[in-house]
C-alpha positions in Angstrom: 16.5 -30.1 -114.4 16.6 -29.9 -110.1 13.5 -29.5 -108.3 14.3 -25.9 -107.7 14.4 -25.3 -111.0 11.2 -26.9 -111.9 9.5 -25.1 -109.1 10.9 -21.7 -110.1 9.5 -21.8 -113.7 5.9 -23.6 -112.3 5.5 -20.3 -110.5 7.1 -18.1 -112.9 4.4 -19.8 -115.7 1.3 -19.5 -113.3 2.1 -15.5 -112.2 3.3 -14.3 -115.3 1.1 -16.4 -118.0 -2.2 -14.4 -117.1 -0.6 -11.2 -116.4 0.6 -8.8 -119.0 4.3 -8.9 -118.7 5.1 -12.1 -121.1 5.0 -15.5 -119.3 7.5 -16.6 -122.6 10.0 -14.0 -122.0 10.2 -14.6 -118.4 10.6 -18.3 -118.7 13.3 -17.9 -121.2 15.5 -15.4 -119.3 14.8 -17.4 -116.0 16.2 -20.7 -117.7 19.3 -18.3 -119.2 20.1 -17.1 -115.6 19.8 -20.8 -114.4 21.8 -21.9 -117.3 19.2 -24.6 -117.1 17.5 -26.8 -120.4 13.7 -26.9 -120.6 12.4 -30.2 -122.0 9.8 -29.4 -124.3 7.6 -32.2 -122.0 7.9 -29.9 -119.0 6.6 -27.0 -121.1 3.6 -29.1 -121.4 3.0 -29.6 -117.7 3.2 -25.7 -117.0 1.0 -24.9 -119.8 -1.2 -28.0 -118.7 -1.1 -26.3 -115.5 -2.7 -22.8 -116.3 -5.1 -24.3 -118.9 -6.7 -26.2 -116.5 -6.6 -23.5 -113.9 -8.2 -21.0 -116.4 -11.1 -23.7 -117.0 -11.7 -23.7 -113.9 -12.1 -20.4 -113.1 -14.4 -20.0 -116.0 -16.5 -23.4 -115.8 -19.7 -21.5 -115.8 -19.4 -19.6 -119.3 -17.7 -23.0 -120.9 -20.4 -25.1 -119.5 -22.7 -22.8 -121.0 -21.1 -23.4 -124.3 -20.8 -27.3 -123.7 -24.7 -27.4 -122.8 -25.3 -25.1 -126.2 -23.5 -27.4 -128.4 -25.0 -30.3 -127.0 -28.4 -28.7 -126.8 -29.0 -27.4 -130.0 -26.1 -29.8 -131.9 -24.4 -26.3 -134.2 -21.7 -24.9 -133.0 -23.0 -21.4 -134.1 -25.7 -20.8 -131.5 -23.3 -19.5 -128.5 -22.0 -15.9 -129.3 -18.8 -16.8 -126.7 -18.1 -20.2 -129.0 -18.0 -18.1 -132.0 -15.8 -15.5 -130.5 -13.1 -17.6 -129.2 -13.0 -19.8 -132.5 -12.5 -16.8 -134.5 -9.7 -15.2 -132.2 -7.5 -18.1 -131.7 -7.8 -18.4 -135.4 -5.1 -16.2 -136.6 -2.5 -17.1 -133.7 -2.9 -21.1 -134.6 -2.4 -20.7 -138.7 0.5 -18.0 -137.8 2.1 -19.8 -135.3 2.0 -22.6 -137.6 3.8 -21.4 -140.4 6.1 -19.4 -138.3 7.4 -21.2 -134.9 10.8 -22.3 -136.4 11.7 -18.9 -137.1 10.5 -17.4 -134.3 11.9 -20.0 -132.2 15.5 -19.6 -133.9 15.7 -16.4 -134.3 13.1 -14.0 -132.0 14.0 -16.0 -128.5 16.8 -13.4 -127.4 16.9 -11.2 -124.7 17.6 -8.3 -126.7 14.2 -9.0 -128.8 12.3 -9.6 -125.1 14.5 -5.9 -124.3 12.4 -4.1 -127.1 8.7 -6.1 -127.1 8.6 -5.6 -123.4 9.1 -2.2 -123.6 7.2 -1.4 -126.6 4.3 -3.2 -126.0 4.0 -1.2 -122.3 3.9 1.7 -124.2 0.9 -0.2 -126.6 -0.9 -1.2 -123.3 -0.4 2.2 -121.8 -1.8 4.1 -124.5 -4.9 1.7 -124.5 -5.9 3.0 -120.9 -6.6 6.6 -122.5 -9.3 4.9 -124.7 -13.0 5.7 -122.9 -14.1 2.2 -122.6 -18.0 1.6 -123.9 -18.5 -1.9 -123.0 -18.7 -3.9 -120.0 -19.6 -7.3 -121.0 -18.6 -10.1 -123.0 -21.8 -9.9 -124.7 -21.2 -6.5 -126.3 -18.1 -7.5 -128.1 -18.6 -8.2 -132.0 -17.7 -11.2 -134.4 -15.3 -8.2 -135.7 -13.8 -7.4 -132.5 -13.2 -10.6 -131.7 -11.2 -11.0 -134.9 -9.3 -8.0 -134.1 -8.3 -9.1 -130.9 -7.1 -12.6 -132.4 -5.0 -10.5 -134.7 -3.4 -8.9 -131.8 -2.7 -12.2 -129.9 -0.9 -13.5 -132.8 1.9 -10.7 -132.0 2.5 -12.4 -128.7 4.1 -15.0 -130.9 6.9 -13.0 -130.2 8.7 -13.5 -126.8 7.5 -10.3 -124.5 4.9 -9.0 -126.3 2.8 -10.7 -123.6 -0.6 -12.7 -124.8 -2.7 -11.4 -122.4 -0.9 -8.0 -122.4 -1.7 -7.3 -126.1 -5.4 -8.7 -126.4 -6.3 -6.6 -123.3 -4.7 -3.6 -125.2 -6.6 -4.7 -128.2 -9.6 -5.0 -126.1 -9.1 -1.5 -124.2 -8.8 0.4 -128.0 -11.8 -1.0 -129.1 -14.1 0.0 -125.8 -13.9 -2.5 -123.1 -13.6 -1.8 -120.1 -10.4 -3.0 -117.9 -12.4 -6.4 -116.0 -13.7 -7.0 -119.7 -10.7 -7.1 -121.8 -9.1 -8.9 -119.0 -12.2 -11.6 -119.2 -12.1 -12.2 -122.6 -8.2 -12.6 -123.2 -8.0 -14.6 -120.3 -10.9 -16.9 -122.2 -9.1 -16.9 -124.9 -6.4 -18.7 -123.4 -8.6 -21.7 -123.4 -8.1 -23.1 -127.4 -4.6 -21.1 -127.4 -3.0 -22.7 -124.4 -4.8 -25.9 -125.4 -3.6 -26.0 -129.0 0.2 -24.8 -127.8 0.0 -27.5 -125.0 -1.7 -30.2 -128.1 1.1 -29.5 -130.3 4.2 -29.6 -127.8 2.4 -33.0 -126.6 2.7 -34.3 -130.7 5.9 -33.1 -130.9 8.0 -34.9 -128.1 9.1 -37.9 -126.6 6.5 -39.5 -124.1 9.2 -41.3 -122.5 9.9 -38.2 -120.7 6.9 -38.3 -118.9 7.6 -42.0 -117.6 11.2 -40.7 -116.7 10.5 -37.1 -115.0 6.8 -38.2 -114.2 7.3 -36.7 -110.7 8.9 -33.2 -112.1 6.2 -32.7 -114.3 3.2 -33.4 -112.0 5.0 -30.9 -110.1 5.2 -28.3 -112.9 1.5 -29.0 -113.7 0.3 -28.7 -110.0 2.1 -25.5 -108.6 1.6 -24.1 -112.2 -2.4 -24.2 -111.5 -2.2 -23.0 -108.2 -0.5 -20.3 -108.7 -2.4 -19.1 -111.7 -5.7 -19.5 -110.2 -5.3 -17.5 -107.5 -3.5 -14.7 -109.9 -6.7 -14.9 -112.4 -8.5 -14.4 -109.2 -6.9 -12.1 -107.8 -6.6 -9.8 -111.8 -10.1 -9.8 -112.1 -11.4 -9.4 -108.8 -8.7 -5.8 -108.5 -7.8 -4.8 -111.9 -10.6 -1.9 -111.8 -8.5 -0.9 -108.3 -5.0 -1.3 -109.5 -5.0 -0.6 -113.0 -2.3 -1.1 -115.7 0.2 1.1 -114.6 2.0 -1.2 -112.1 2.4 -4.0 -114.8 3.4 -0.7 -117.5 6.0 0.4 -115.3 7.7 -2.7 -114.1 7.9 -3.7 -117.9 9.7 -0.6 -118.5 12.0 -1.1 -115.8 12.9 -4.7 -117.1 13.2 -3.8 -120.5 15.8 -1.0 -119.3 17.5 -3.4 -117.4 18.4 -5.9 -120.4 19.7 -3.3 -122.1 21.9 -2.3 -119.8 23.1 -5.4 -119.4 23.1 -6.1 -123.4 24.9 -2.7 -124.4 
């Protein structure tokens, strides 16, 4: 892997993780039109990257749960804990039993070609839905569940992680800066378990040998997904959906003109 190429899918990983138009499907048609080979160590560093950019950007409500745990010693006290334990739940145990298929079989561009489109028409539909709550708070043990559900569909390259839980979120009453909170906390034990099990399941050497590519990776990675997280929540009651809806559609079309 060249520089460029590292640098390309950094910034590729930190624009497109947090937005809902599949950081996974982007990643993999990028290193198709490169004709380049990922390492499974650099995959670390980008998702290193955007997990510690998302942290970050929400220190206050996971200090909040850090200073709960260690204040009243149960993990059951904070109401955000128990939400984002119970909706990464059904992405780990599904991913778990399932990553070597989806890996061998789902990781084609005419597979990205359908999930992009169809899940723009999910996350359209969603914006009909008169949202009722406006803050993290309001959403249920239930919801949260529901939402986990959802994100376990994003298993699938271009479904989009946070493009499906905000959908999720938008059906069941949230509001457009609160869906796009909450999936974007929920990247936190998702992205950290992904990043945890790619970490297990490769060869440190590679991070003696390419030390210098992957501190790369990890650092433009962060930057560039901080300032997008910033930037989607800050103007996502402005902008809308329908600019990320529409250019999905567009790129589905495009791989299937170029597939058929």
């Amino acid at each position: 892997m060249t520089y460029l190429e590292a640098l390309l899918l950094a910034v590729i990983q930190g624009l497109t993780e947090f937005l809902p138009i599949s950081s996974s499907a982007h990643l993999i048609l990028l290193s198709e039109f490169m004709g380049s080979t990922q390492n499974l160590f650099y995959d670390v560093s980008l998702h290193l990257g955007t997990l510690i950019a998302v942290c970050i950007y929400f220190r206050a409500d996971l200090m909040d749960i850090i200073y709960s745990v260690v204040r009243f010693k149960s993990l059951s006290r904070n109401l955000l804990l128990k939400q984002l334990i119970i909706s990464c739940m059904p992405t780990l145990l599904i991913g778990f039993i399932f990553i070597d298929l989806i890996d061998s079989h789902l990781r084609t561009s005419f597979i990205i070609a359908i999930t992009t489109i169809l899940f723009g028409l999910v996350l359209y539909l969603s914006t009909f839905t008169k949202p009722k709550k406006t803050r993290v708070d309001e959403i249920t043990l239930s919801d949260s569940l529901i939402i986990g559900l959802s994100q376990a569909i994003a298993l699938i390259p271009g479904t989009s992680r946070s493009g499906i839980t905000i959908s999720a979120g938008l059906f069941l009453g949230l509001d457009n800066k609160t869906a796009s909170k909450f999936s974007f906390l929920m990247a936190v034990p998702t992205i950290g378990a992904i990043a945890l099990y790619q970490l297990l399941s490769t060869d440190i050497s590679y991070l003696i040998n390419y030390f210098d590519i992957n501190i790369l990776g990890l650092t433009v990675s962060f930057i560039i997904a901080y300032v997008t997280i910033d930037f989607f929540i800050k103007f996502i009651n402005r902008i809308g959906f329908l600019p990320f809806i529409i250019y999905r559609i567009i790129l589905g079309l495009a791989l299937f003109s170029m597939i058929l």
